[in-house]
C-alpha positions as CSV (number, residue, x, y, z in Angstrom):
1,X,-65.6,89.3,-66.7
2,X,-66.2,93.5,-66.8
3,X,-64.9,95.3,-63.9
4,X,-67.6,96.4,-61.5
5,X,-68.5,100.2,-62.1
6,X,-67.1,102.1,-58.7
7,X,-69.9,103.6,-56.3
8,X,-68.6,107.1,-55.2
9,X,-71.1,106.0,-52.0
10,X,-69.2,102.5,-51.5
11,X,-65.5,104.7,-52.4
12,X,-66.5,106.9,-49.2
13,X,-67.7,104.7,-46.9
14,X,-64.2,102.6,-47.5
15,X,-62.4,105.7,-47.0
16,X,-64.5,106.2,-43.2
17,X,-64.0,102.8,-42.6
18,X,-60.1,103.2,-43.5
19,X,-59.8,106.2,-40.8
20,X,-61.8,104.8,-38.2
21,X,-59.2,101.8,-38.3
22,X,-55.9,103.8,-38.4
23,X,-57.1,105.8,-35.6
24,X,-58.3,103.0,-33.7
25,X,-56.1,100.4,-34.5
26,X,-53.2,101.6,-36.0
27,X,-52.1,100.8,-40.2
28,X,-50.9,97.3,-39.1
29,X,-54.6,96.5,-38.4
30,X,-55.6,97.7,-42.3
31,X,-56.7,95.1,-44.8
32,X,-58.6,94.7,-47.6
33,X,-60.6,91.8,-45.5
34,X,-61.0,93.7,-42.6
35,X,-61.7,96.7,-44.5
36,X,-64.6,95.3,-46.7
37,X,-65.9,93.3,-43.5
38,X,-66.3,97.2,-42.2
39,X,-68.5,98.1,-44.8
40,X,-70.1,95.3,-45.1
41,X,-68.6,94.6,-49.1
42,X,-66.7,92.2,-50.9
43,X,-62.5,92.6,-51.1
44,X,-63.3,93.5,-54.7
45,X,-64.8,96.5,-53.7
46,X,-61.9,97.7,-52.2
47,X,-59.3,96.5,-55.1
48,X,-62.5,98.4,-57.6
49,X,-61.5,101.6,-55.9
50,X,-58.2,101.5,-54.6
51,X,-55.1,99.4,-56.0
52,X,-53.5,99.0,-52.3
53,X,-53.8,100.0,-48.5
54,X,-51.1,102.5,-49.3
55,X,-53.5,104.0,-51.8
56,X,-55.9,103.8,-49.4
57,X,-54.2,105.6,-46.8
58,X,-53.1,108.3,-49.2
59,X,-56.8,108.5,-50.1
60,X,-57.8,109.1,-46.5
61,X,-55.6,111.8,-46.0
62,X,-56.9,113.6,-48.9
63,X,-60.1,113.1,-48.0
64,X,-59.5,114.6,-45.0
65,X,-57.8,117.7,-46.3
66,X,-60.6,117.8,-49.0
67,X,-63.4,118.2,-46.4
68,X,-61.3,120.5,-44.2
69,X,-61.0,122.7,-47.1
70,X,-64.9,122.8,-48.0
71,X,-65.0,123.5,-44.4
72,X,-62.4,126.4,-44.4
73,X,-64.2,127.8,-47.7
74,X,-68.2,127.8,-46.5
75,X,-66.4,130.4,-44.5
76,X,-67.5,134.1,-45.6
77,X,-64.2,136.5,-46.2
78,X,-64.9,140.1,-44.7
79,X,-62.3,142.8,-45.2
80,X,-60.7,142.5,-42.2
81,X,-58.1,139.8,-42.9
82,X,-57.3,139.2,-39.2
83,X,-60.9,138.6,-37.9
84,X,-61.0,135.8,-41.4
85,X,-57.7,134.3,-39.7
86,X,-59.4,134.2,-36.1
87,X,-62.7,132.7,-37.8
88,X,-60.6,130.2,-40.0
89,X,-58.5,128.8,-36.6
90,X,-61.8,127.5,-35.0
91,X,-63.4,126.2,-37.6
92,X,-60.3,124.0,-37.9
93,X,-61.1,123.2,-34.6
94,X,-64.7,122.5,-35.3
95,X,-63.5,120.3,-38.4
96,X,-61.1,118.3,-36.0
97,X,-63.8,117.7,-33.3
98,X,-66.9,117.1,-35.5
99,X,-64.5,113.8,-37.4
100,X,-61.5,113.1,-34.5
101,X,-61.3,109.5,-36.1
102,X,-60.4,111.3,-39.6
103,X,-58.5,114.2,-38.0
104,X,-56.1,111.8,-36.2
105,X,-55.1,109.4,-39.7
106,X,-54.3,112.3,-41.4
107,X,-51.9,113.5,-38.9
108,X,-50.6,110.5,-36.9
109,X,-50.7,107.8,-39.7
110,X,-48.2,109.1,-42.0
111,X,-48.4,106.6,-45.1
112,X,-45.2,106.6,-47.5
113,X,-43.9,109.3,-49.4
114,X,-46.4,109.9,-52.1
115,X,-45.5,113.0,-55.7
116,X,-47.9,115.0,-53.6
117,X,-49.2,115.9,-50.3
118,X,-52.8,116.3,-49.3
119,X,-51.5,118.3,-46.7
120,X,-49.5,121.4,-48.5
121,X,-52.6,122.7,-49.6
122,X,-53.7,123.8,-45.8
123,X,-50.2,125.0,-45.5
124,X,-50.3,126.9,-48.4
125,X,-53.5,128.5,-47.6
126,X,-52.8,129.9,-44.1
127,X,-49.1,131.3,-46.0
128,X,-51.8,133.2,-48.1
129,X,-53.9,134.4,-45.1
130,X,-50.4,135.9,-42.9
131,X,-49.9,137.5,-46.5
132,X,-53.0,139.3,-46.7
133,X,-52.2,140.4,-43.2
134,X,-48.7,141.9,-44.5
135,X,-50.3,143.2,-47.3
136,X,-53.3,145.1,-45.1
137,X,-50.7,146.6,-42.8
138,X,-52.0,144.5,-40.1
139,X,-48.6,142.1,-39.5
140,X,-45.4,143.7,-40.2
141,X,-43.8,144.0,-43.9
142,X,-42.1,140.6,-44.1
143,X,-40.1,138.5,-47.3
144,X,-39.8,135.2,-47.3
145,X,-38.8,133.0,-45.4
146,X,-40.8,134.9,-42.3
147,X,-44.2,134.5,-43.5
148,X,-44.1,130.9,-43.7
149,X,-42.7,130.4,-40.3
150,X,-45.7,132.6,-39.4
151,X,-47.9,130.2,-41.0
152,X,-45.8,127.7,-39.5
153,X,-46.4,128.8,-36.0
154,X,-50.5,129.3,-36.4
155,X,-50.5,126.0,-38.1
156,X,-48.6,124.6,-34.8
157,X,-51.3,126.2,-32.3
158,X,-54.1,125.3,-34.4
159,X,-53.2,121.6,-34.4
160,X,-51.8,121.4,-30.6
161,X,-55.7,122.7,-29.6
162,X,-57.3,120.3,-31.4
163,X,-55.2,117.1,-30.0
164,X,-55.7,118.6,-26.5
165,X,-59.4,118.6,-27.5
166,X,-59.4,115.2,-28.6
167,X,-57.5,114.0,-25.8
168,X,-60.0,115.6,-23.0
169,X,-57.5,117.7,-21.6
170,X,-59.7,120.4,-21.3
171,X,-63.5,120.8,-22.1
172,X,-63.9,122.5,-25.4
173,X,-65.1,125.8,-24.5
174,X,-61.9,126.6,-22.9
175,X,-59.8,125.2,-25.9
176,X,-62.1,127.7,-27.9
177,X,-61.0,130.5,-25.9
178,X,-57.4,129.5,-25.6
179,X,-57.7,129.5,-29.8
180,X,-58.7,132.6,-29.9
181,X,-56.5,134.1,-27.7
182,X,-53.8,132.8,-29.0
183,X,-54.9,134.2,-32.1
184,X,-54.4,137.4,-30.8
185,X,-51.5,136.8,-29.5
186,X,-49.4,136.1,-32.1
187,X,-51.3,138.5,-34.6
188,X,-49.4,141.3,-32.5
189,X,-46.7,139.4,-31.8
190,X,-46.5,139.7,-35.9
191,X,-47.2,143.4,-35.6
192,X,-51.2,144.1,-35.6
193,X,-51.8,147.0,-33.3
194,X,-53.2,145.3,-29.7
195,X,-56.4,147.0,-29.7
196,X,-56.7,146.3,-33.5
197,X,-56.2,142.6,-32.6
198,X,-58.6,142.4,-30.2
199,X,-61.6,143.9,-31.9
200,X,-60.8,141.6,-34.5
201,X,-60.7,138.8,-32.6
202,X,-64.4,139.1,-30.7
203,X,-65.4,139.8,-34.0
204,X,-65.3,136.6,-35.0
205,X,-64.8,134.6,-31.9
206,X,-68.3,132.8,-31.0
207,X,-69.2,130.6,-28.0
208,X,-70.0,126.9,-29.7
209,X,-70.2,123.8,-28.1
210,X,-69.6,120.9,-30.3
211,X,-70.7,117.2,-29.7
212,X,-68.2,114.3,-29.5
């Protein structure tokens, strides 16, 4: 008996299904039964697309960071590297609201070690945007290990406004502005010029309310 051919449709909807558990319900709840039952499929769907639920909590995370990144990159650059850094911190935001369910298995179901992680990408990526603010004269000449502490620290607020989001702490138009203003914050805490910051930051800084 031939293998069924794998939908790229039926391979997503699994992966959906996958994240709406673990957020919900924690890995312990994942299974191929309940997973199929989710998506209204056989088990051998799941086994045609993935070999285990480790592999398919490995795939959810990369899914994740895979649309985060197509997120991050519909994003126009401009020559102002600071006002790009701004613009990229609430998109993450809008990425983590718009999928919460997604946002929270990629970051709070942590499957075992895998050769790579889905996640060193985003890291690697903001590394590259504090560089292009070292390298504009905006943040202060700095050799490793100092930018990707920096990186380290925007990743931190970035993340800690979404989970406040997500948990209702505060309504999202303030989290928006707390982004944002952290964003400044640290960019001359890093060394930009205030006033520099600041222009760059209403630059790209734009009222948005998104749905939940």
């Amino acid at each position: 008996m031939s293998p069924r051919a794998a939908d790229p449709a039926v391979r997503t909807a699994l992966i959906d299904a996958a994240a709406r558990i673990l957020a919900t319900d924690g890995p312990r709840a994942l299974s191929t039964r309940r997973l199929a039952a989710e998506v209204g499929a056989s088990t051998m769907a799941v086994y045609t697309h993935f070999g285990s639920m480790d592999q398919v909590r490995h795939a959810v995370r990369t899914e994740g960071f895979a649309r985060l990144d197509a997120a991050l990159d519909r994003i126009p650059r401009t020559d102002d590297p600071v006002a790009d850094l701004t613009a990229d911190a609430l998109v993450y935001l809008d990425a983590g609201l718009a999928d919460p369910e997604m946002y929270r298995a990629m970051f709070v179901d942590r499957p075992p070690p895998a050769d790579t992680d889905p996640g060193s990408g985003l890291f690697q990526r903001l590394v590259a945007s504090v560089r292009r603010c070292i390298d504009a004269g905006r943040f202060d000449a700095a050799d490793d290990p100092l930018p990707l502490g920096w990186a380290a620290e925007i990743w931190t607020m970035q993340h800690g406004m979404v989970v406040l989001a997500l948990g209702d702490v505060l309504p999202t138009d303030q989290i928006r502005f707390l982004l944002a203003d952290m964003t400044y914050r640290l960019a001359v805490g890093f060394g930009d010029d205030p006033t520099a910051a600041h222009r760059s930051v209403r630059k790209r800084r734009r009222p948005r309310r998104t749905k939940r």
